[in-house]
N, C-alpha and C positions, 0 to 999 in steps of 0.2 A: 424473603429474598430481597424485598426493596428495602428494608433494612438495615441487611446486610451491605445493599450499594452506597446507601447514605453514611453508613458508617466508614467505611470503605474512604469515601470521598471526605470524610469532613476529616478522616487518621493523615491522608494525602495533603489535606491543605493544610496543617496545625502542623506537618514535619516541615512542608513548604515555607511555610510563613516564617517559622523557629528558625531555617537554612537562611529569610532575607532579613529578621533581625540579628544573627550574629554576624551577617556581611554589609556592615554598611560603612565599612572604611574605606574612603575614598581612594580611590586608584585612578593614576594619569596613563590614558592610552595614547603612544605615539603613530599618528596614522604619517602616511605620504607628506612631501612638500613641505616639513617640518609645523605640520598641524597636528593639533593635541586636546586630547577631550576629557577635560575630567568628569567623572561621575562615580555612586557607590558600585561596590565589585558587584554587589546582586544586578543591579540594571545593565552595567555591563555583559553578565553572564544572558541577562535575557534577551540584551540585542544581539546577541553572536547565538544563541538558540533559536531567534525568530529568525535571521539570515541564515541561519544552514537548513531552518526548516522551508523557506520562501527558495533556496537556490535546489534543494531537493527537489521540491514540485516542478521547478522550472525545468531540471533535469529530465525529470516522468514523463513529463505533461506530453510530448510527441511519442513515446510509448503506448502510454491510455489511450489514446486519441488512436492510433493507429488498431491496438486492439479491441477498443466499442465500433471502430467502420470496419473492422474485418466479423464482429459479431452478427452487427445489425446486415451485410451482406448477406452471411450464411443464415440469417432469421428470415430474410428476406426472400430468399432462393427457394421457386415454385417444386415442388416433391416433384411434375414431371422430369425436373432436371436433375434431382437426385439419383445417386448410382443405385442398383438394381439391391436386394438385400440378397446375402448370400442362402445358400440352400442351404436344407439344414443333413446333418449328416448320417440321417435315415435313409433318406433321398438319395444322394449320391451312393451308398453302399447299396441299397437296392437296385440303379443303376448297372453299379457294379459285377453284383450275381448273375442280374438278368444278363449281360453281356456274355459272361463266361459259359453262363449254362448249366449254371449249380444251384 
Protein backbone atom coordinates (compact mmCIF):
# COMPACT_ATOMS: atom_id res chain seq x y z
CA UNK A 1 0.00 0.00 0.00
CA UNK A 2 3.00 2.53 0.50
CA UNK A 3 3.81 1.92 -2.77
CA UNK A 4 1.04 2.34 -4.14
CA UNK A 5 1.12 6.05 -2.27
CA UNK A 6 4.48 6.70 -3.70
CA UNK A 7 3.53 5.87 -6.97
CA UNK A 8 0.56 7.77 -6.67
CA UNK A 9 2.46 10.80 -5.76
CA UNK A 10 5.53 10.72 -7.80
CA UNK A 11 2.20 10.04 -11.30
CA UNK A 12 0.81 13.52 -9.41
CA UNK A 13 4.14 15.52 -9.51
CA UNK A 14 5.57 14.35 -13.18
CA UNK A 15 1.74 15.37 -14.63
CA UNK A 16 2.39 18.56 -12.38
CA UNK A 17 5.67 19.39 -13.40
CA UNK A 18 4.97 18.44 -17.52
CA UNK A 19 1.49 21.24 -16.88
CA UNK A 20 4.60 23.98 -15.37
CA UNK A 21 6.96 23.25 -18.18
CA UNK A 22 4.40 23.70 -21.07
CA UNK A 23 3.27 27.03 -19.28
CA UNK A 24 5.94 29.21 -19.08
CA UNK A 25 4.95 31.94 -21.42
CA UNK A 26 4.82 34.85 -19.83
CA UNK A 27 1.60 36.67 -19.33
CA UNK A 28 0.96 40.38 -18.05
CA UNK A 29 -1.62 40.59 -15.27
CA UNK A 30 -3.44 44.13 -15.05
CA UNK A 31 -4.13 44.51 -11.37
CA UNK A 32 -5.86 48.06 -9.92
CA UNK A 33 -4.22 51.79 -10.34
CA UNK A 34 -2.80 50.74 -13.58
CA UNK A 35 -0.23 48.34 -12.09
CA UNK A 36 0.91 45.25 -13.83
CA UNK A 37 2.76 42.14 -13.16
CA UNK A 38 4.50 40.05 -15.38
CA UNK A 39 5.35 36.61 -14.56
CA UNK A 40 4.95 32.73 -16.22
CA UNK A 41 1.20 31.71 -16.51
CA UNK A 42 2.17 28.47 -14.11
CA UNK A 43 3.29 31.01 -11.20
CA UNK A 44 0.51 32.97 -11.88
CA UNK A 45 -1.86 30.14 -11.82
CA UNK A 46 -0.16 29.26 -8.33
CA UNK A 47 -0.53 32.57 -6.76
CA UNK A 48 -4.33 32.82 -7.62
CA UNK A 49 -4.35 28.86 -6.06
CA UNK A 50 -2.56 29.91 -2.97
CA UNK A 51 -5.02 33.15 -2.51
CA UNK A 52 -8.22 31.26 -2.95
CA UNK A 53 -6.79 28.54 -0.72
CA UNK A 54 -5.57 31.34 2.10
CA UNK A 55 -9.05 33.33 1.55
CA UNK A 56 -10.89 29.93 1.95
CA UNK A 57 -9.38 29.23 5.35
CA UNK A 58 -10.02 32.68 6.15
CA UNK A 59 -13.60 32.23 5.39
CA UNK A 60 -13.71 28.65 7.82
CA UNK A 61 -11.62 29.64 10.21
CA UNK A 62 -14.82 31.36 12.58
CA UNK A 63 -16.85 28.16 11.67
CA UNK A 64 -14.02 25.52 13.00
CA UNK A 65 -13.31 27.71 15.79
CA UNK A 66 -16.95 27.89 16.85
CA UNK A 67 -17.39 24.09 16.24
CA UNK A 68 -14.02 22.78 18.44
CA UNK A 69 -15.63 25.33 21.50
CA UNK A 70 -19.01 23.99 20.96
CA UNK A 71 -17.16 20.14 21.10
CA UNK A 72 -14.82 20.70 23.87
CA UNK A 73 -18.09 22.23 25.84
CA UNK A 74 -20.15 19.06 25.31
CA UNK A 75 -16.66 17.00 26.17
CA UNK A 76 -16.64 18.98 28.89
CA UNK A 77 -20.21 18.73 30.40
CA UNK A 78 -20.28 16.62 33.89
CA UNK A 79 -22.77 13.27 33.11
CA UNK A 80 -24.70 14.68 36.17
CA UNK A 81 -25.93 17.41 33.89
CA UNK A 82 -26.53 15.17 31.03
CA UNK A 83 -30.29 14.27 30.22
CA UNK A 84 -31.70 11.14 31.71
CA UNK A 85 -31.32 8.15 28.95
CA UNK A 86 -34.59 7.15 27.71
CA UNK A 87 -36.34 3.68 28.95
CA UNK A 88 -36.07 1.13 27.00
CA UNK A 89 -39.30 -0.30 25.40
CA UNK A 90 -39.84 -3.46 27.36
CA UNK A 91 -40.20 -1.00 30.17
CA UNK A 92 -42.72 1.09 29.06
CA UNK A 93 -44.90 -1.65 27.55
CA UNK A 94 -44.74 -3.49 30.61
CA UNK A 95 -45.76 -0.28 32.38
CA UNK A 96 -48.36 -0.32 30.05
CA UNK A 97 -50.05 -3.99 30.77
CA UNK A 98 -49.51 -3.61 34.28
CA UNK A 99 -51.78 -0.31 34.08
CA UNK A 100 -54.71 -1.88 32.17
CA UNK A 101 -54.81 -5.01 33.86
CA UNK A 102 -53.95 -7.50 31.20
Amino acid sequence: MKYLMWLLNAAIFFVLFAFALNNQAPVTLHLFFGVSWQAPLVLALLVALVLGVFLGVIVMLPLWLRARRKASQKASTPLSAAPAPAQPAAVITDAVENRHGT
